[in-house]
N, CA, C and O atoms as a DFTB+ gen file, in Angstrom:
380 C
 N C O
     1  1      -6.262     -17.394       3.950
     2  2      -5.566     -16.454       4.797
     3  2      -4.181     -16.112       4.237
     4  3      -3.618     -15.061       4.542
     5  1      -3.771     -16.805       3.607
     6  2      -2.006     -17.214       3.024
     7  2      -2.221     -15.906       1.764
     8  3      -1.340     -15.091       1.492
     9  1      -3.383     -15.949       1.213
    10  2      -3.642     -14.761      -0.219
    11  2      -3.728     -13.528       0.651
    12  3      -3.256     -12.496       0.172
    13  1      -4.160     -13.491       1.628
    14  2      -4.464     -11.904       2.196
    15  2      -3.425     -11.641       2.838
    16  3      -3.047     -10.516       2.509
    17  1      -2.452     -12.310       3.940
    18  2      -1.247     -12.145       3.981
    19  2      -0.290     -12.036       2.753
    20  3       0.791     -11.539       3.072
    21  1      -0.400     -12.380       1.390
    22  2       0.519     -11.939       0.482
    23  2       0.350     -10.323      -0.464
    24  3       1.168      -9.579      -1.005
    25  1      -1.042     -10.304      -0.312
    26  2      -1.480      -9.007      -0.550
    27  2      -0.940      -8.122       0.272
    28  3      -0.312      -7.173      -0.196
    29  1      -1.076      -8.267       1.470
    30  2      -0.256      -7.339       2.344
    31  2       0.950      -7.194       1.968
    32  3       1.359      -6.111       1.551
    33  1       1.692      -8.250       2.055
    34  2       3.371      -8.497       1.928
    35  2       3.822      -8.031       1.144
    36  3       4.999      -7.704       1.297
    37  1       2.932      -7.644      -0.544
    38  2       3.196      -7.032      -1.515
    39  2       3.045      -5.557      -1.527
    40  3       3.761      -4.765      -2.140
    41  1       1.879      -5.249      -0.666
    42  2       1.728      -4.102      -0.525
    43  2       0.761      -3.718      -1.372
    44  3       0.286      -2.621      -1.078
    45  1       0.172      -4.380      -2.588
    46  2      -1.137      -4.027      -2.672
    47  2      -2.373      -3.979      -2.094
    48  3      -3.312      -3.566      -2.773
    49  1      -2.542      -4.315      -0.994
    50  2      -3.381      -4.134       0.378
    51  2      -2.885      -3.900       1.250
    52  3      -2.719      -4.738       2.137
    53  1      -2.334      -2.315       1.354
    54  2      -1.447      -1.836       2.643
    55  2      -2.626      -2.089       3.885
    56  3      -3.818      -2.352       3.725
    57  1      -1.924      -1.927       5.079
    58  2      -2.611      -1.531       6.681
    59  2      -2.289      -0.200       7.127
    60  3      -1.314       0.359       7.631
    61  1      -3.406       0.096       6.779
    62  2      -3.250       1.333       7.650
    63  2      -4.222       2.050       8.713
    64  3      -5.424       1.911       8.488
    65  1      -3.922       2.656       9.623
    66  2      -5.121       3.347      10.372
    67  2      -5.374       4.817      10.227
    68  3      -4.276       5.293       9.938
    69  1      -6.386       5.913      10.288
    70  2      -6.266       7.116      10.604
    71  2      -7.098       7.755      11.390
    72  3      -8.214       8.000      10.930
    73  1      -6.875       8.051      12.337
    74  2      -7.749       8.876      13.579
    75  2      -7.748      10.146      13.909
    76  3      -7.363      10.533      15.013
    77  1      -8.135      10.840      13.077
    78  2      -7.940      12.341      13.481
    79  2      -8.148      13.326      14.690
    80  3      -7.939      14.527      14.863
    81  1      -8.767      12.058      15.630
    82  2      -8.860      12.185      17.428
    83  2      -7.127      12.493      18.000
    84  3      -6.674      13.310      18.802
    85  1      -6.632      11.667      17.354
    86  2      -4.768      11.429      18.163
    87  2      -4.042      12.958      17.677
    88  3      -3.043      13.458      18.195
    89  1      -4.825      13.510      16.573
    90  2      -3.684      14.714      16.418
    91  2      -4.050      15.716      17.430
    92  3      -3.152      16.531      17.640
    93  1      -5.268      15.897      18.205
    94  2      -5.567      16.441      19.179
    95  2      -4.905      16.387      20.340
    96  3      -4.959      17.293      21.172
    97  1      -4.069      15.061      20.514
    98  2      -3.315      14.689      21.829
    99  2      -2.028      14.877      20.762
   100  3      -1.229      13.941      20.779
   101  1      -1.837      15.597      20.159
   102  2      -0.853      15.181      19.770
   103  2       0.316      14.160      19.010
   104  3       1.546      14.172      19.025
   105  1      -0.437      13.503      18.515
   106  2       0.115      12.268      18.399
   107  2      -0.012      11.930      16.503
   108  3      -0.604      12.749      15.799
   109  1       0.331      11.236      16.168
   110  2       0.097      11.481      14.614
   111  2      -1.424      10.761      13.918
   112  3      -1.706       9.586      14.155
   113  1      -2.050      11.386      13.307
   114  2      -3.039      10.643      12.841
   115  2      -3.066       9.091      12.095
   116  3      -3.708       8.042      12.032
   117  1      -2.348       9.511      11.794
   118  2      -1.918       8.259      10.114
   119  2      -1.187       7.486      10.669
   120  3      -0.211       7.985      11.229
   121  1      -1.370       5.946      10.734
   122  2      -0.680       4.994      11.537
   123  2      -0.501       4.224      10.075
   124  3      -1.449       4.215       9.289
   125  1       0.783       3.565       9.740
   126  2       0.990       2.426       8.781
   127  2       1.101       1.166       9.572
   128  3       1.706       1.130      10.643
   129  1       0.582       0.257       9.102
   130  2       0.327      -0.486      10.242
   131  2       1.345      -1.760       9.209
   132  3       2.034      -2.598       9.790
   133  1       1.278      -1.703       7.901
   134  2       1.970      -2.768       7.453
   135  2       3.421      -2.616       7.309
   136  3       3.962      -1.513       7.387
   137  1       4.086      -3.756       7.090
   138  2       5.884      -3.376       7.358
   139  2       6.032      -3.415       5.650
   140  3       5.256      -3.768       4.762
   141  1       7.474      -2.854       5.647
   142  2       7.628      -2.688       3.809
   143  2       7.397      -3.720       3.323
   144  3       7.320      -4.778       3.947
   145  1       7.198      -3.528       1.710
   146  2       7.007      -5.024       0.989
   147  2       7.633      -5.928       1.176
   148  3       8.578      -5.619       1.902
   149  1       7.641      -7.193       0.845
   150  2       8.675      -8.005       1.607
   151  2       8.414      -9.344      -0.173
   152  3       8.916     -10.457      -0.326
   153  1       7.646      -8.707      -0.973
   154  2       7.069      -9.409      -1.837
   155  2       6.885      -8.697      -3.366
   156  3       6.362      -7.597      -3.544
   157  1       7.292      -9.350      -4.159
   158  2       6.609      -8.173      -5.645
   159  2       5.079      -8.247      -5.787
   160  3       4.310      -8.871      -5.056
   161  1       4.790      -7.525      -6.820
   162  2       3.264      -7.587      -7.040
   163  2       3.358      -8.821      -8.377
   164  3       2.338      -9.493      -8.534
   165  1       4.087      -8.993      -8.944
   166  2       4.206      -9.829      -9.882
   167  2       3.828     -11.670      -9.009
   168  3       3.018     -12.551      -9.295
   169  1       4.691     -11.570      -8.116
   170  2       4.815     -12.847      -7.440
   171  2       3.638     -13.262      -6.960
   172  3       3.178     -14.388      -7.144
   173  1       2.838     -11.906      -6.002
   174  2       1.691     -11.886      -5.682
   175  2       0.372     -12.610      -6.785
   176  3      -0.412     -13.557      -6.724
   177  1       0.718     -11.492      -7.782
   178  2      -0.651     -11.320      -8.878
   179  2      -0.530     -12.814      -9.485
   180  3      -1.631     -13.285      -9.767
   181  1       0.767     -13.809      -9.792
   182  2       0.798     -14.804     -10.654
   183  2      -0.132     -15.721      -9.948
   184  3      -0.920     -16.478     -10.514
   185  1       0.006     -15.606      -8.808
   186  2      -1.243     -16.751      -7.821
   187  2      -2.703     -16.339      -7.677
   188  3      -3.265     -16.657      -6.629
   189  1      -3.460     -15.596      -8.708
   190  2      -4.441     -15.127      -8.672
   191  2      -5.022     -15.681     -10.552
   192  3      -4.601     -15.162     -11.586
   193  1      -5.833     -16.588     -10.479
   194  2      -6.321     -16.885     -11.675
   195  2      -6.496     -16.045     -12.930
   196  3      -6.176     -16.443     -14.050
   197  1      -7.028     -14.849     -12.665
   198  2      -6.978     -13.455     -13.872
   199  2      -5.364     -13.213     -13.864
   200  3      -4.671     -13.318     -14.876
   201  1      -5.146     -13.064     -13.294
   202  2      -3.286     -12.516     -13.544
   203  2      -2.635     -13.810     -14.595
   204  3      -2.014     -13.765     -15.657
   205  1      -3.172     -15.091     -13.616
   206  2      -2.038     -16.034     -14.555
   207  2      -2.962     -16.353     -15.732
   208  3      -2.675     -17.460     -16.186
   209  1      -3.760     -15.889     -16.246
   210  2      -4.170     -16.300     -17.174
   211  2      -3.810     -15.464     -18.518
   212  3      -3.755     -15.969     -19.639
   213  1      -3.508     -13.708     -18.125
   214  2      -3.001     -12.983     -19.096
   215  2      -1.672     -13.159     -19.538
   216  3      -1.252     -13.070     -20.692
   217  1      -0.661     -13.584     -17.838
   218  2       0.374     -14.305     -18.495
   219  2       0.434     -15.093     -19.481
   220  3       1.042     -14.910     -20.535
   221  1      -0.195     -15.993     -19.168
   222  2      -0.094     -17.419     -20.667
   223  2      -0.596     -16.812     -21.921
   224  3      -0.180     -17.187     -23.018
   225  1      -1.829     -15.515     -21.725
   226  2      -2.535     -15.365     -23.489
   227  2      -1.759     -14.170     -23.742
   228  3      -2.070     -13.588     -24.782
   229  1      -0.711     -13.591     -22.970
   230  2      -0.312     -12.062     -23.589
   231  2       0.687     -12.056     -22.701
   232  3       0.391     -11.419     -21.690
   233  1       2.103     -12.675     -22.692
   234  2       3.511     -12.817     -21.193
   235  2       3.960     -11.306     -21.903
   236  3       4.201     -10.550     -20.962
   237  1       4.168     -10.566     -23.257
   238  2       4.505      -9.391     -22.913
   239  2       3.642      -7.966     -22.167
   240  3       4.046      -6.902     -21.698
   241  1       2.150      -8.639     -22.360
   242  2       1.346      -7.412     -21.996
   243  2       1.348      -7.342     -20.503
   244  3       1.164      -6.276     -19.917
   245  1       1.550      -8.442     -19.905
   246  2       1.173      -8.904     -18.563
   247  2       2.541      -8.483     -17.727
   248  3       2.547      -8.285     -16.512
   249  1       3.704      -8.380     -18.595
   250  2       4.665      -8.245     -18.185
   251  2       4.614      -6.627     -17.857
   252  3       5.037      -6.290     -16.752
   253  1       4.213      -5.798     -18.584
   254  2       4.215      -4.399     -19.181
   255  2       3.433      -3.766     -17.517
   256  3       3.820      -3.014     -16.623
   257  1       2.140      -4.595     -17.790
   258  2       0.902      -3.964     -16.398
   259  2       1.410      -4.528     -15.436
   260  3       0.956      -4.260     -14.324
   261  1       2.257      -5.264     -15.531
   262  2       2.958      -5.945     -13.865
   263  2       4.044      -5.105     -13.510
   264  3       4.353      -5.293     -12.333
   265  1       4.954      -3.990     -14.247
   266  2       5.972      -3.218     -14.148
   267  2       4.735      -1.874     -13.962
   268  3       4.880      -1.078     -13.035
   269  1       3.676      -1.754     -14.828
   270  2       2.871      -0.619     -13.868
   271  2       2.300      -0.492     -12.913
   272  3       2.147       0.630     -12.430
   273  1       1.832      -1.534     -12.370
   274  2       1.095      -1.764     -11.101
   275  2       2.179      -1.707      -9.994
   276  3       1.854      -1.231      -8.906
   277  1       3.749      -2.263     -10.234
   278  2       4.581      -2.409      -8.958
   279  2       4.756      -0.816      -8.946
   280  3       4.496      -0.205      -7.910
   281  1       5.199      -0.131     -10.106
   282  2       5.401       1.583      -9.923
   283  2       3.784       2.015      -9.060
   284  3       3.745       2.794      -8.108
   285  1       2.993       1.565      -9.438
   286  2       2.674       2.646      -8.555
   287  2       1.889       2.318      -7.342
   288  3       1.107       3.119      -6.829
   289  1       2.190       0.715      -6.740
   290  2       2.417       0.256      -5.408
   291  2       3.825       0.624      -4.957
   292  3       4.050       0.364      -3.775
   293  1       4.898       1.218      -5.702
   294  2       5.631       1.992      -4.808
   295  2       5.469       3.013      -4.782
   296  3       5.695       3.416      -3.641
   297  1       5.081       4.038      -5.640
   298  2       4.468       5.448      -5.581
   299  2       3.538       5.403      -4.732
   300  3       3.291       6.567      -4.415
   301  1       2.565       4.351      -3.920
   302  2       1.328       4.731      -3.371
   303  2       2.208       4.552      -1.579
   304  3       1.993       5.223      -0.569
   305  1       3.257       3.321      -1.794
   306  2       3.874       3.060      -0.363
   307  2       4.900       4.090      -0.245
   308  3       5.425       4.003       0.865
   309  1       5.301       4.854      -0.817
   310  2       6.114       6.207      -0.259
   311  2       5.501       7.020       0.343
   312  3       5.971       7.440       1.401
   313  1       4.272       7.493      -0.134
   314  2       3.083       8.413      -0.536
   315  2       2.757       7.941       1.120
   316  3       3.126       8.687       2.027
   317  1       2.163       6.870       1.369
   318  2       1.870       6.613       3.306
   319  2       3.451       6.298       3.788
   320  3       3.207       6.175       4.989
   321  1       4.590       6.128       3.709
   322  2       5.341       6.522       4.358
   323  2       5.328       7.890       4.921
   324  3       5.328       7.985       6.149
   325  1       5.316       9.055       4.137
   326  2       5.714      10.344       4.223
   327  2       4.052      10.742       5.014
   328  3       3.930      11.609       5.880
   329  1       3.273      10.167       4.651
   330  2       1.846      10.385       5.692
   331  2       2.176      10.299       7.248
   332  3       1.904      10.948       8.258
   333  1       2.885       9.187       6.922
   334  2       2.869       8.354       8.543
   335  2       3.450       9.483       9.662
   336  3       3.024       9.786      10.776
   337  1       5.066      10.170       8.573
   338  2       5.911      10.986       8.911
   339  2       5.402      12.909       9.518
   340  3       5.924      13.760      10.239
   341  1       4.092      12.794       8.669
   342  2       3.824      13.875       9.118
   343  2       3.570      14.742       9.593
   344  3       2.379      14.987       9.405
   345  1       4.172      15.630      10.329
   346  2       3.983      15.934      11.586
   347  2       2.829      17.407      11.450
   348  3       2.934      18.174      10.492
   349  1       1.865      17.599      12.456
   350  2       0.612      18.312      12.461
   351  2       0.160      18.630      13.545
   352  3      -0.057      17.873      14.491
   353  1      -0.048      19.975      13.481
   354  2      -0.255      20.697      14.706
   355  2      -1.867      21.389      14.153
   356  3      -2.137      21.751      13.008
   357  1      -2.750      21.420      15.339
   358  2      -4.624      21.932      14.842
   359  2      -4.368      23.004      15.318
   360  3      -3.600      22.801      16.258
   361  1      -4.569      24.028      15.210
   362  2      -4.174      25.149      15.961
   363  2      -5.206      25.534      16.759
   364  3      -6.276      24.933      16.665
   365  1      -5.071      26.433      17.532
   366  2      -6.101      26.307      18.548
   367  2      -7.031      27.421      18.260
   368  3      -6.757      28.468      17.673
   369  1      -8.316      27.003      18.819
   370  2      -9.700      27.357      18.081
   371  2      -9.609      28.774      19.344
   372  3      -9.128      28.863      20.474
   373  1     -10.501      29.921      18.236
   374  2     -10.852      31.257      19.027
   375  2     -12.358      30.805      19.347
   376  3     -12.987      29.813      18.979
   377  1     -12.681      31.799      20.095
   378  2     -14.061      32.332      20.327
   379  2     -14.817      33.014      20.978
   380  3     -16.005      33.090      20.665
């Protein structure tokens, strides 16, 4: 349970919900359900047997994909911030 709570914490397994029922009431579809990272992905990934193992056979390569993976677990957690934010109106149906 302690690994899936750190996945979260890192933010490589965000929470999120989307119900496209709530924009009908108004309300926003896209719910983020997880709070900001609170964790790197580095810190995360080293407690995962494949991660620490590229560390030890390759610490610059591992270093390299651990600075790409956090870019774009923050590119992906802006990306549902600004979801969460978005405000949407259905317009109303003729007939």
């Amino acid at each position: 349970m302690t690994h899936q709570k750190n996945a979260v914490n890192s933010a490589f397994w965000p929470l999120f919900r989307f119900d496209p029922r709530e924009a009908q009431n108004g309300q926003h579809p896209f719910h983020l359900d997880s709070r900001k990272p609170t964790m790197s992905f580095r810190e995360y990934a080293s407690k995962e047997g494949r991660f620490a193992a590229l560390q030890r056979s390759n610490p610059e390569e591992a270093a390299r994909l651990f600075e790409l993976a956090q870019k774009d677990i923050n590119d992906q957690w802006h990306f549902y911030e600004q979801m969460a934010g978005v405000e949407r109106e259905i317009p109303a149906m003729t007939t």
